[in-house]
Residue frames as a rotation matrix with the C-alpha (Angstrom) as fourth column:
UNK 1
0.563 0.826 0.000 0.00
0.826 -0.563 0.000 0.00
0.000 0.000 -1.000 0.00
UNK 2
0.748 -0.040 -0.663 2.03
0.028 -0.995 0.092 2.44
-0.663 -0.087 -0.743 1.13
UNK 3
-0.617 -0.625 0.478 4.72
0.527 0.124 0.841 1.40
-0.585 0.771 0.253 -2.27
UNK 4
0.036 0.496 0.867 1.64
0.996 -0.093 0.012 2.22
0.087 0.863 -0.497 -4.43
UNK 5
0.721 0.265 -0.641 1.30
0.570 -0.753 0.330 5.58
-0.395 -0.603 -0.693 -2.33
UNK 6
0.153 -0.836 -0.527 4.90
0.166 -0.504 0.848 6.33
-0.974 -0.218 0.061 -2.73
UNK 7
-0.619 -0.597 0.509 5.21
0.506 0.192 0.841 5.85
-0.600 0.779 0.184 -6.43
UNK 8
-0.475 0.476 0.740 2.16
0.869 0.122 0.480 7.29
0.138 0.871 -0.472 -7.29
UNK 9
0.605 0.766 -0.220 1.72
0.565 -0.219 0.795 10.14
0.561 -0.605 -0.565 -5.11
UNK 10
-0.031 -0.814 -0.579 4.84
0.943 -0.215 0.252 11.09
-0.330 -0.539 0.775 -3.72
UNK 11
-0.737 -0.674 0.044 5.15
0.650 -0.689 0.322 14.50
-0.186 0.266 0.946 -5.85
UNK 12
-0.348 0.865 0.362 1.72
0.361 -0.232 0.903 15.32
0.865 0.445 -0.231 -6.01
UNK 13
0.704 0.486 0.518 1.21
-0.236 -0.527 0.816 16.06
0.670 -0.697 -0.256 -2.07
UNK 14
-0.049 -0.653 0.756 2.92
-0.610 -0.579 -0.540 16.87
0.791 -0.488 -0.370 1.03
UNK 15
-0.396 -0.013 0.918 1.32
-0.883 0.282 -0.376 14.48
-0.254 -0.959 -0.123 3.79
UNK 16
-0.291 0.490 -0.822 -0.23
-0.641 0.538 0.547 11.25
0.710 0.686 0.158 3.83
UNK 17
-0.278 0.281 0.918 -2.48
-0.936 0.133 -0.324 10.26
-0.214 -0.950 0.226 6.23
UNK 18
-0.320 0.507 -0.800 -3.64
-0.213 0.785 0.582 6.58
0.923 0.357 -0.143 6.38
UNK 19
-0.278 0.774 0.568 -6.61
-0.937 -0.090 -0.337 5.19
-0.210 -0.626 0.751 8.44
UNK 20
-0.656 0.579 0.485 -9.30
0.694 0.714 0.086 2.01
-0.296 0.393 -0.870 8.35
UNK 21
-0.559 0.829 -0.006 -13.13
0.179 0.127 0.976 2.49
0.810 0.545 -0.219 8.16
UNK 22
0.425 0.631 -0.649 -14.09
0.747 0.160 0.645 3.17
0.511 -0.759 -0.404 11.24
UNK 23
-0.216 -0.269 -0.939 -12.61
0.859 -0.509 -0.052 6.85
-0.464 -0.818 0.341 11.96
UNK 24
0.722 0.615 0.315 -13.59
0.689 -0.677 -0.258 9.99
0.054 0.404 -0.913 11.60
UNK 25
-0.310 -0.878 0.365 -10.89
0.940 -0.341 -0.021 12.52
0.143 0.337 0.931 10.37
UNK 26
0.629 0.328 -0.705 -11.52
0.232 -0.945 -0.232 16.52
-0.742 -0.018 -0.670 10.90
UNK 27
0.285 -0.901 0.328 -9.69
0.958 0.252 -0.141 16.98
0.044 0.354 0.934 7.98
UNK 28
0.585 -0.398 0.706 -9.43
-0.051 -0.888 -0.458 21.10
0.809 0.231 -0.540 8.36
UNK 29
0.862 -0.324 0.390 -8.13
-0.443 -0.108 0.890 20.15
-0.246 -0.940 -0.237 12.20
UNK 30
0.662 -0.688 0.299 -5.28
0.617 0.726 0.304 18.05
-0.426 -0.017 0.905 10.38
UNK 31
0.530 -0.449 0.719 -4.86
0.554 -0.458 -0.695 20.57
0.641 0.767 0.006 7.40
UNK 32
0.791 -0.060 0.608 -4.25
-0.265 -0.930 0.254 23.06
0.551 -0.362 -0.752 10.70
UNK 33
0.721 -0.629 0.290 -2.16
0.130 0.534 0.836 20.65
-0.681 -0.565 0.467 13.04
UNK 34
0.436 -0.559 0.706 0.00
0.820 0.569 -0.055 20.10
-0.371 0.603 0.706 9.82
UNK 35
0.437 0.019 0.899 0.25
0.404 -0.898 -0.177 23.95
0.804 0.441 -0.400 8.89
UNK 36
0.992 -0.125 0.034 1.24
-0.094 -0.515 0.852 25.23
-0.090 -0.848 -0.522 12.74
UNK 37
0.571 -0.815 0.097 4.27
-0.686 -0.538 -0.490 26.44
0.451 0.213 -0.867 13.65
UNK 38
0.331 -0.265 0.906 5.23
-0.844 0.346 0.410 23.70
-0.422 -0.900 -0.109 15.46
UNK 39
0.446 -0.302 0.842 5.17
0.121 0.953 0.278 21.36
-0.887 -0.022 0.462 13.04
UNK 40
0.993 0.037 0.110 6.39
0.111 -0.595 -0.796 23.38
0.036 0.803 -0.595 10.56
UNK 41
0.560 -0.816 0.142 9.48
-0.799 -0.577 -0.167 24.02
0.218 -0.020 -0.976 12.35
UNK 42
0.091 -0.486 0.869 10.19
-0.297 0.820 0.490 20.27
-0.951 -0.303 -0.070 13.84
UNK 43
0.674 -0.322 0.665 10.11
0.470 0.881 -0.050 19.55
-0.570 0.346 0.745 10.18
UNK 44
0.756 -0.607 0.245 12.64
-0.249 -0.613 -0.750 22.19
0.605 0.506 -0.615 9.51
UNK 45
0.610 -0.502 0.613 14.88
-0.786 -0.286 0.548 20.80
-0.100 -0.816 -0.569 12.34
UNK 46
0.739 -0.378 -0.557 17.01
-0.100 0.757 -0.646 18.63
0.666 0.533 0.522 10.15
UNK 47
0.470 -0.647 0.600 19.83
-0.411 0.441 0.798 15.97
-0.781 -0.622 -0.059 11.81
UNK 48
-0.169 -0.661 -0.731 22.57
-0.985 0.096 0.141 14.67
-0.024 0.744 -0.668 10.07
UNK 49
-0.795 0.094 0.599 22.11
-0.121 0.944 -0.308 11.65
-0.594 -0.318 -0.739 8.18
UNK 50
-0.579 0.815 0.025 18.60
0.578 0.432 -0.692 12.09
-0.575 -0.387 -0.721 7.83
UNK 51
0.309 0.619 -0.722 17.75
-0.158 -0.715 -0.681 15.39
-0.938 0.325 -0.123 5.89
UNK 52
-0.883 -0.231 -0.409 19.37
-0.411 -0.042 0.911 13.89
-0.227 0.972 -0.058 2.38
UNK 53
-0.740 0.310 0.597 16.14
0.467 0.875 0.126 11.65
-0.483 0.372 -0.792 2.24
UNK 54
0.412 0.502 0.760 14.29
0.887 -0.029 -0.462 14.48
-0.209 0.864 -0.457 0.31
UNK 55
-0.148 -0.657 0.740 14.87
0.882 -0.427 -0.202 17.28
0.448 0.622 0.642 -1.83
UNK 56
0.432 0.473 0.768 13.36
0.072 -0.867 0.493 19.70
0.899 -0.158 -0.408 0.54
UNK 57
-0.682 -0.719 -0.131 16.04
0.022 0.158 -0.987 18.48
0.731 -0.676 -0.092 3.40
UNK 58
0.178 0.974 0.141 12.98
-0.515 -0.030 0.857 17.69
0.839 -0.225 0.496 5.27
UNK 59
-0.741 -0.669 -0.052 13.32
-0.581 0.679 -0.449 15.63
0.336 -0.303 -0.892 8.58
UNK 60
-0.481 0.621 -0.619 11.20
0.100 0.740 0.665 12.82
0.871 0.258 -0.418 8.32
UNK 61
-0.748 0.530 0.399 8.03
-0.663 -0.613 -0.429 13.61
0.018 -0.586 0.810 10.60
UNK 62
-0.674 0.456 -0.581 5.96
0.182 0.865 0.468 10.26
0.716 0.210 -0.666 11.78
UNK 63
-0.701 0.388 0.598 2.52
-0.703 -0.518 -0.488 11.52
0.121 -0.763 0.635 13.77
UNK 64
-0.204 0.817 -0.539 -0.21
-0.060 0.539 0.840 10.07
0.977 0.204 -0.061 15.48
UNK 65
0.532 0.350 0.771 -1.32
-0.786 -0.133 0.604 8.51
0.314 -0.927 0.205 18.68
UNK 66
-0.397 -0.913 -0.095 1.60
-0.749 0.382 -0.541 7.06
0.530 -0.144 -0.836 20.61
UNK 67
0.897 0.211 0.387 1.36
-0.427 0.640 0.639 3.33
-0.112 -0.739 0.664 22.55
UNK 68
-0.510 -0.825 0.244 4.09
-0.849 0.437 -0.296 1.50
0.138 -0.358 -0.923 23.92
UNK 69
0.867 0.497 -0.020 3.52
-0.482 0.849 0.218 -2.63
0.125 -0.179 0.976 23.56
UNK 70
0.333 -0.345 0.878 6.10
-0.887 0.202 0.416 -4.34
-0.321 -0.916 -0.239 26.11
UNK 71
0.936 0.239 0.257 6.13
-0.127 0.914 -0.386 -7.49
-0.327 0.329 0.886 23.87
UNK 72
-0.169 -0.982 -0.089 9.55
-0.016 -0.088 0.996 -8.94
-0.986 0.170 -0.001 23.17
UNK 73
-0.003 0.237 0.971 8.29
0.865 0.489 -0.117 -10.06
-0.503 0.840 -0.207 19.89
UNK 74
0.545 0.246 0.802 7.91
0.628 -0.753 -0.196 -6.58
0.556 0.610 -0.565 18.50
UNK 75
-0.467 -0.720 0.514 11.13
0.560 -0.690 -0.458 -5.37
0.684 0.074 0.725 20.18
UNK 76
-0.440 -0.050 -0.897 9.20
0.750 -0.569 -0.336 -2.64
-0.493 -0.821 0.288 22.93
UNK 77
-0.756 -0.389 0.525 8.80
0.591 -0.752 0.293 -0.73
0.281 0.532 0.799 20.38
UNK 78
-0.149 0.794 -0.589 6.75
0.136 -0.573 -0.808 2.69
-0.979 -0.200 -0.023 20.71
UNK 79
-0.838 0.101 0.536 4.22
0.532 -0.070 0.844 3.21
0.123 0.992 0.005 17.54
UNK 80
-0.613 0.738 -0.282 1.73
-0.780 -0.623 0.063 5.39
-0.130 0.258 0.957 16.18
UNK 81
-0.503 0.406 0.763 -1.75
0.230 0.914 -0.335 3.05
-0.833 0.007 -0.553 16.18
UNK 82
-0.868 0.266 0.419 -3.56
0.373 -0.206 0.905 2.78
0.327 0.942 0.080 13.04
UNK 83
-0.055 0.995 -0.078 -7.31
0.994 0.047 -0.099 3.15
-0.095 -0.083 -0.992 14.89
UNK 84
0.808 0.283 -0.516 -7.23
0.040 -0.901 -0.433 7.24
-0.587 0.330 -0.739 14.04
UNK 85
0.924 -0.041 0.380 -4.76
0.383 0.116 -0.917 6.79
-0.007 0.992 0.123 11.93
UNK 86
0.463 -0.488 -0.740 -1.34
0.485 -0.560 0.672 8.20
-0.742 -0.670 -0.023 11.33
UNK 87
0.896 0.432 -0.100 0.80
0.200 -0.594 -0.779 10.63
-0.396 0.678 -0.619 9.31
UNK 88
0.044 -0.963 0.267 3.77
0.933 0.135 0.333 10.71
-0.357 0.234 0.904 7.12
UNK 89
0.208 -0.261 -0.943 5.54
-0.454 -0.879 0.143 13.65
-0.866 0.398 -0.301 5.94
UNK 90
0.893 -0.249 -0.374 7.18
-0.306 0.271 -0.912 13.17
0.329 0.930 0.166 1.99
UNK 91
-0.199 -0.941 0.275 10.68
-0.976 0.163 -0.148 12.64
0.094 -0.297 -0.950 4.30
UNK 92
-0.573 -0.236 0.785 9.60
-0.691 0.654 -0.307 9.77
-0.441 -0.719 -0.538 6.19
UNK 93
0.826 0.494 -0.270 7.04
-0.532 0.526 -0.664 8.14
-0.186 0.692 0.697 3.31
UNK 94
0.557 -0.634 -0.536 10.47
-0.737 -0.079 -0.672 7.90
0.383 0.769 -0.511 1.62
UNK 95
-0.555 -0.806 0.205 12.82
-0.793 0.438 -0.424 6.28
0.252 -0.398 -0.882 4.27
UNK 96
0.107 0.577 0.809 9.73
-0.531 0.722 -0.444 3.98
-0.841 -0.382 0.384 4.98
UNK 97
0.789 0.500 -0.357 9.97
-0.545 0.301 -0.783 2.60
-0.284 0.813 0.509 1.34
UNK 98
0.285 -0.880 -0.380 13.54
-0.772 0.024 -0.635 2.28
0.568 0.475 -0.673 1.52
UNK 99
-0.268 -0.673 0.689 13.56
-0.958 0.259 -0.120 0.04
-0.098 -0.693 -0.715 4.00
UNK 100
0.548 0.812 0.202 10.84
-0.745 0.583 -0.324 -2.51
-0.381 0.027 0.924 2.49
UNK 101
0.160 -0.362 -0.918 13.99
-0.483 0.782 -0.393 -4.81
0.861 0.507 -0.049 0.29
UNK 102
-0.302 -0.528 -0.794 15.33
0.268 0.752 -0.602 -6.01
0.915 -0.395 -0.086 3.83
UNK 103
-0.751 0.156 0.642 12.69
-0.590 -0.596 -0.545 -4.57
0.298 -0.787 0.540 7.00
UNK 104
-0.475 0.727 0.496 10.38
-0.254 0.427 -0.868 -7.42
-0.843 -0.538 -0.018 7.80
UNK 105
-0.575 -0.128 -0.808 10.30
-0.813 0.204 0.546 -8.37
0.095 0.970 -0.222 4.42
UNK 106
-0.642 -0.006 -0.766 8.89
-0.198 0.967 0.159 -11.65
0.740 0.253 -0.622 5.26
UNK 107
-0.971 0.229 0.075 6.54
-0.104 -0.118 -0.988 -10.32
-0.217 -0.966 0.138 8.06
UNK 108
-0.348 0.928 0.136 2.64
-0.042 -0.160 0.986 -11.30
0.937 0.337 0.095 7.89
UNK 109
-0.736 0.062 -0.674 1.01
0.672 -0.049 -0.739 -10.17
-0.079 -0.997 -0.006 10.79
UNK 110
0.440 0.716 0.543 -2.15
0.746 -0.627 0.223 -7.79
0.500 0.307 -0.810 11.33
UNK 111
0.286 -0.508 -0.813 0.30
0.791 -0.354 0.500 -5.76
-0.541 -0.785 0.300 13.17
UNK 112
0.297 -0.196 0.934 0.92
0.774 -0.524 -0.356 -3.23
0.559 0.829 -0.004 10.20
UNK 113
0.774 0.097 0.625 1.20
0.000 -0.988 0.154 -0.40
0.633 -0.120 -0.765 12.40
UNK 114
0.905 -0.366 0.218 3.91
0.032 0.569 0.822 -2.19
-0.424 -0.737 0.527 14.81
UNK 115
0.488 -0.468 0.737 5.56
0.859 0.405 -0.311 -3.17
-0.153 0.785 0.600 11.60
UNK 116
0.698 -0.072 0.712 5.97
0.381 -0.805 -0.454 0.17
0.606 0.588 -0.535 10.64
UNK 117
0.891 -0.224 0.394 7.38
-0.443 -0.615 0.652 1.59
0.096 -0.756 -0.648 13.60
UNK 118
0.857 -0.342 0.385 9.63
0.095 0.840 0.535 -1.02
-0.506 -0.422 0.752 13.99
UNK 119
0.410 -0.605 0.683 11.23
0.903 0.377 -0.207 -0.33
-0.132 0.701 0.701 10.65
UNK 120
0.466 -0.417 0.780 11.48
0.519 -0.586 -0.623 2.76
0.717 0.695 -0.056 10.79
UNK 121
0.894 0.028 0.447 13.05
-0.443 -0.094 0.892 2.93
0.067 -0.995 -0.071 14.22
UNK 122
0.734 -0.419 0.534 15.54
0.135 0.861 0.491 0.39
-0.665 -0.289 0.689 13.15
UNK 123
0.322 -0.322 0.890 16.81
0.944 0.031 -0.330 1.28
0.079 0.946 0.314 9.98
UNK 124
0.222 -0.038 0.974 16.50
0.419 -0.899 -0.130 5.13
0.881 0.437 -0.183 10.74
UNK 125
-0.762 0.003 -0.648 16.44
0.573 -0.466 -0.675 5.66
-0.304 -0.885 0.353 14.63
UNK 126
-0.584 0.750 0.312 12.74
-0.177 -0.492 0.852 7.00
0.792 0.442 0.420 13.44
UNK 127
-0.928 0.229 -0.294 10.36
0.369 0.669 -0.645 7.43
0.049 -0.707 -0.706 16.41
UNK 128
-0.009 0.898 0.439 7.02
0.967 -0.104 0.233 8.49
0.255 0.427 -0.868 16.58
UNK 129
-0.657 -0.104 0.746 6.29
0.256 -0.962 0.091 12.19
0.709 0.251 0.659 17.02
UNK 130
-0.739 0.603 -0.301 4.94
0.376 -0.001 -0.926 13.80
-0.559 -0.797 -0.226 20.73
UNK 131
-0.407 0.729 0.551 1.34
0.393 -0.405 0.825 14.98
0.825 0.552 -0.121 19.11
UNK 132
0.123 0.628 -0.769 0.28
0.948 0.155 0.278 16.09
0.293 -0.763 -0.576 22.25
UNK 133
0.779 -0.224 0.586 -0.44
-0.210 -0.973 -0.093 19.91
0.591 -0.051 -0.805 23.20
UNK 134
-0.365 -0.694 0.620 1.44
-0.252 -0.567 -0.784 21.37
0.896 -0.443 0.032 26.07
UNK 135
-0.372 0.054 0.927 -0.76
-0.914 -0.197 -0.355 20.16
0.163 -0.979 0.122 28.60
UNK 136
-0.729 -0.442 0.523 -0.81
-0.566 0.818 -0.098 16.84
-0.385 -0.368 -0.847 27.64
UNK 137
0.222 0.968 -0.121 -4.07
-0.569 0.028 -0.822 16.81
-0.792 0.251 0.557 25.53
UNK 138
-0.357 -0.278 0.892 -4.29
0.127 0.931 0.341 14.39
-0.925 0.235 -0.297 22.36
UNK 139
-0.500 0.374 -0.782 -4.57
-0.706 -0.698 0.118 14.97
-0.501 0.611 0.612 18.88
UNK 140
-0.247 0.720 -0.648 -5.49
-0.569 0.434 0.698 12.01
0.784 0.542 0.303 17.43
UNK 141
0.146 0.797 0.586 -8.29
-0.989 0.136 0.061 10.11
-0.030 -0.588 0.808 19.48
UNK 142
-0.875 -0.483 0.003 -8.33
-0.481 0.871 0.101 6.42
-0.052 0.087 -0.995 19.85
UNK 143
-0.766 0.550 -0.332 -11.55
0.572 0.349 -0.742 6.17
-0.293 -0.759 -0.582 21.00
UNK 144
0.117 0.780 0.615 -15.05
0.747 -0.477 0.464 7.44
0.655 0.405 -0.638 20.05
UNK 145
-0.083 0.318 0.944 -15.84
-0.449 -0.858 0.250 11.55
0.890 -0.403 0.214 21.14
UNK 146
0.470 0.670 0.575 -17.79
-0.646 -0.183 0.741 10.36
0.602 -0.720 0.347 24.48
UNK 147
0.723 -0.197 -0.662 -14.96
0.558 0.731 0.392 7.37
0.407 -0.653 0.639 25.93
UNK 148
-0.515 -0.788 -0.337 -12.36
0.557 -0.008 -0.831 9.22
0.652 -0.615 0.443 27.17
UNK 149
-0.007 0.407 0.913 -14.86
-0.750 -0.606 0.265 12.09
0.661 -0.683 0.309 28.79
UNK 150
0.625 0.322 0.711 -16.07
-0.781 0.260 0.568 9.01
-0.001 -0.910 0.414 30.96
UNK 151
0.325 -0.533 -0.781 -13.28
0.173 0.846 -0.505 6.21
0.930 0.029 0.367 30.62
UNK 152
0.980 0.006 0.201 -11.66
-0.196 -0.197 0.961 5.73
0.045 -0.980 -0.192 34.31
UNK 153
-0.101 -0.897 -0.430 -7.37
-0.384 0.434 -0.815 4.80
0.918 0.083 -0.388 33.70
UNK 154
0.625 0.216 0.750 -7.02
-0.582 0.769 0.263 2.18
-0.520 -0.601 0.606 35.58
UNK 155
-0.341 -0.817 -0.465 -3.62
-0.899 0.138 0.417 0.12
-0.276 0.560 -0.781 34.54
UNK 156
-0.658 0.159 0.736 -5.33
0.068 0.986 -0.152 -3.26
-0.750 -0.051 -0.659 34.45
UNK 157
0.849 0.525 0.050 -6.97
0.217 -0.261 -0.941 -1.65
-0.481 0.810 -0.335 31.18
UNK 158
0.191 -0.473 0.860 -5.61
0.924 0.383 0.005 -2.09
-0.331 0.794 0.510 27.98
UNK 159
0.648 0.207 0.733 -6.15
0.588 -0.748 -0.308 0.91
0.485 0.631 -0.606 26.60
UNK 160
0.968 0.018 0.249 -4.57
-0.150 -0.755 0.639 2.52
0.199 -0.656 -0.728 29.72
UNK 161
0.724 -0.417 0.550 -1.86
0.370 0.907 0.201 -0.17
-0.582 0.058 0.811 29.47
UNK 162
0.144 -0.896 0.421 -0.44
0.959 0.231 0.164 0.58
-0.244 0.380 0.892 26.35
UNK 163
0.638 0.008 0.770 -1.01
0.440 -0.825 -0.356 4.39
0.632 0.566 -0.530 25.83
UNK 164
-0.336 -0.906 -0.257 1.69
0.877 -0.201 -0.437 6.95
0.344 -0.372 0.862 26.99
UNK 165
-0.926 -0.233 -0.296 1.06
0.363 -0.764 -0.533 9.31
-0.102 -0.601 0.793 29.65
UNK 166
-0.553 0.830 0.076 -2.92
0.698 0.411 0.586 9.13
0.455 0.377 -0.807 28.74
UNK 167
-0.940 0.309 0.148 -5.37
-0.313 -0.597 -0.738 11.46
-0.139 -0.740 0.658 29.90
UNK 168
-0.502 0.861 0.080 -9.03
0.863 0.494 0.108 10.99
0.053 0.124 -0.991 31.05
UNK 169
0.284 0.877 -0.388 -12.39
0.762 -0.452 -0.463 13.16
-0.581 -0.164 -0.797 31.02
UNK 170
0.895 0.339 -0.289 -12.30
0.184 -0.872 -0.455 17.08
-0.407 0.354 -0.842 29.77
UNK 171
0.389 -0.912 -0.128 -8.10
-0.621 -0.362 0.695 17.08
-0.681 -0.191 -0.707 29.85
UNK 172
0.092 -0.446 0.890 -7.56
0.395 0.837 0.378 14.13
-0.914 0.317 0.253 27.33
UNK 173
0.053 0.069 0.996 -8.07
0.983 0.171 -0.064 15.85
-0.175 0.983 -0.059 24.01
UNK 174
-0.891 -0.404 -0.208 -7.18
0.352 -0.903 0.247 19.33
-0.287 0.147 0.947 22.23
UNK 175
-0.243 0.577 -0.780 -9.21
-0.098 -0.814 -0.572 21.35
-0.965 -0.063 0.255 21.33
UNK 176
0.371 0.227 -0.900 -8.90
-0.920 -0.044 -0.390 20.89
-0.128 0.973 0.193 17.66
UNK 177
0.069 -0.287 0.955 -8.75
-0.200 0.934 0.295 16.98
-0.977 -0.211 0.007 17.52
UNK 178
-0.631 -0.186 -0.753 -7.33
-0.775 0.095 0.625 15.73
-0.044 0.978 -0.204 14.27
UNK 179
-0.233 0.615 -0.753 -9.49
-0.443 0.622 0.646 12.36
0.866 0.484 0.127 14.15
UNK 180
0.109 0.821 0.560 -11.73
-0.990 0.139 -0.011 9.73
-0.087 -0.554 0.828 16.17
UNK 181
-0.661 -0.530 -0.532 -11.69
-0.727 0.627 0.279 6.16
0.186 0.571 -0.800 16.13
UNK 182
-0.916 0.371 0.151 -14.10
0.248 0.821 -0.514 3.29
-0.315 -0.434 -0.844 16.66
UNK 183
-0.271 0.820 -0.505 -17.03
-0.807 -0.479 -0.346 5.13
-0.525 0.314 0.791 15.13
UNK 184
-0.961 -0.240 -0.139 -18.55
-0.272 0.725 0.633 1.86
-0.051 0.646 -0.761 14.40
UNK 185
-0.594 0.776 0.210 -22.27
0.297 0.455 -0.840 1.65
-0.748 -0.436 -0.500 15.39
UNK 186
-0.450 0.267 0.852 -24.66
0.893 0.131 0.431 1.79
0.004 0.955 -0.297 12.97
UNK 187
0.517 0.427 0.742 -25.36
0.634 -0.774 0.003 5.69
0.576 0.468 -0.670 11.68
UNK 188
0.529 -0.497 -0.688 -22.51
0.757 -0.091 0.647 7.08
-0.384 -0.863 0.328 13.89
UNK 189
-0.255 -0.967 -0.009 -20.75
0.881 -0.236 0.410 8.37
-0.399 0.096 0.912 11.57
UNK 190
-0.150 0.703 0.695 -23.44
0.777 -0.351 0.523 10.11
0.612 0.618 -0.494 9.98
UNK 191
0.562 0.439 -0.701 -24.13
0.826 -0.261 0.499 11.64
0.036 -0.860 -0.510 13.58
UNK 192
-0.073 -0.520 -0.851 -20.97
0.610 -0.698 0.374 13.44
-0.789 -0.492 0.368 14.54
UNK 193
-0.817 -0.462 0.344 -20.95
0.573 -0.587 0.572 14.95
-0.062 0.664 0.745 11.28
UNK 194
0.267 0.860 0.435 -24.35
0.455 -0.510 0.730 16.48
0.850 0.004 -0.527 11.48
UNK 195
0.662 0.416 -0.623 -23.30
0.744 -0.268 0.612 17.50
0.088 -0.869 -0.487 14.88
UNK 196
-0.347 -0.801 -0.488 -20.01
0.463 -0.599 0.654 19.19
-0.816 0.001 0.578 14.08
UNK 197
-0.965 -0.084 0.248 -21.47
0.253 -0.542 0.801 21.02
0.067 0.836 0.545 10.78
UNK 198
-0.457 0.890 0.004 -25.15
-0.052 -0.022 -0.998 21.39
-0.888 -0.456 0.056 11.56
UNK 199
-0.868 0.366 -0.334 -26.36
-0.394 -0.101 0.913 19.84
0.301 0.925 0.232 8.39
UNK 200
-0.597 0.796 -0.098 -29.46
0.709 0.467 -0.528 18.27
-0.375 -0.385 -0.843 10.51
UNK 201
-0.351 0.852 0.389 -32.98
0.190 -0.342 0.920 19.63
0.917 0.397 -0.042 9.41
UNK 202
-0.958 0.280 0.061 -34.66
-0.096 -0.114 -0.989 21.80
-0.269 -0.953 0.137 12.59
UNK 203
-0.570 0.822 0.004 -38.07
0.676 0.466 0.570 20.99
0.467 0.328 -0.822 13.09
């Protein structure tokens, strides 16, 4: 997937965001996350080594929502989960592709997002990116709008388990959240979007 991405696509846009079916993207809250000065400058904060992998000396920028899975099998590694998805700059697209002749080459696993990290961690000393504000708020969501308001952390929960430095209730999420996840029930998705644009008919 992300070969087809890279070859076909690579010169044609700046970010690339990949997801499943079951999240809900804000995409002006990404267009904005991706535009701030913050990330603007971290991807102007080039390290040797690392800024030949594009022509814009770019340094390879890998966002999302961080978890940390303890498993030896997958190395410790910290990754970006796929369930809101995550984001490549045109730096790090690249060094991901480069690593596909000899990076788990032979890996089949629903782990894809693991995978990723893994390689590009190994090969590059690539780690995910802090998305979180200043006060510790989350840009992309794991979790539908209405679980973290009432979720309780509690380490004997997964969720609580493998995320990093998590928050619960009003404090978990920025203000301008880049995406949702789990938005699976039946006319959900339909919902939030009537609720965040008011396209709903008043009676």
């Amino acid at each position: 997937m992300w070969s087809y991405v890279y070859h076909n696509f690579y010169d044609k846009y700046d970010w690339f965001h990949m997801g499943g079916d079951d999240l809900y993207v804000l995409v002006e809250n990404l267009r904005l996350y991706l535009e701030s000065d913050e990330i603007q400058l971290a991807a102007r904060n080039n390290t040797v080594g690392i800024d030949q992998l594009s022509e814009q000396q770019q340094l390879p920028l890998y966002l999302g929502c961080r978890f940390r899975i303890n498993n030896v099998e997958f190395n410790k590694v910290t990754f970006n989960t796929r369930g809101p998805g995550y984001t490549l700059n045109k730096a790090v697209l690249k060094a991901l592709i480069m690593t596909f002749p000899t990076c788990r080459s032979k890996a089949r696993a629903c782990a894809e997002d693991v995978i990723v990290a893994q390689c590009l961690k190994e090969e590059w000393g690539i780690n995910p990116y802090e998305s979180k504000d200043d006060h510790g708020g989350e840009s992309y969501m794991h979790h539908t709008p209405d679980f973290d308001l009432k979720h309780k952390l509690d380490d004997r929960d997964l969720y609580s388990h493998v995320s990093i430095d998590v928050k619960a209730g009003l404090d978990c999420c920025v203000n301008n959240s880049v995406a949702f996840h789990k938005i699976r029930r039946k006319g959900e998705m339909k919902r939030i979007h009537v609720i965040l644009y008011g396209t709903c008919n008043k009676k």
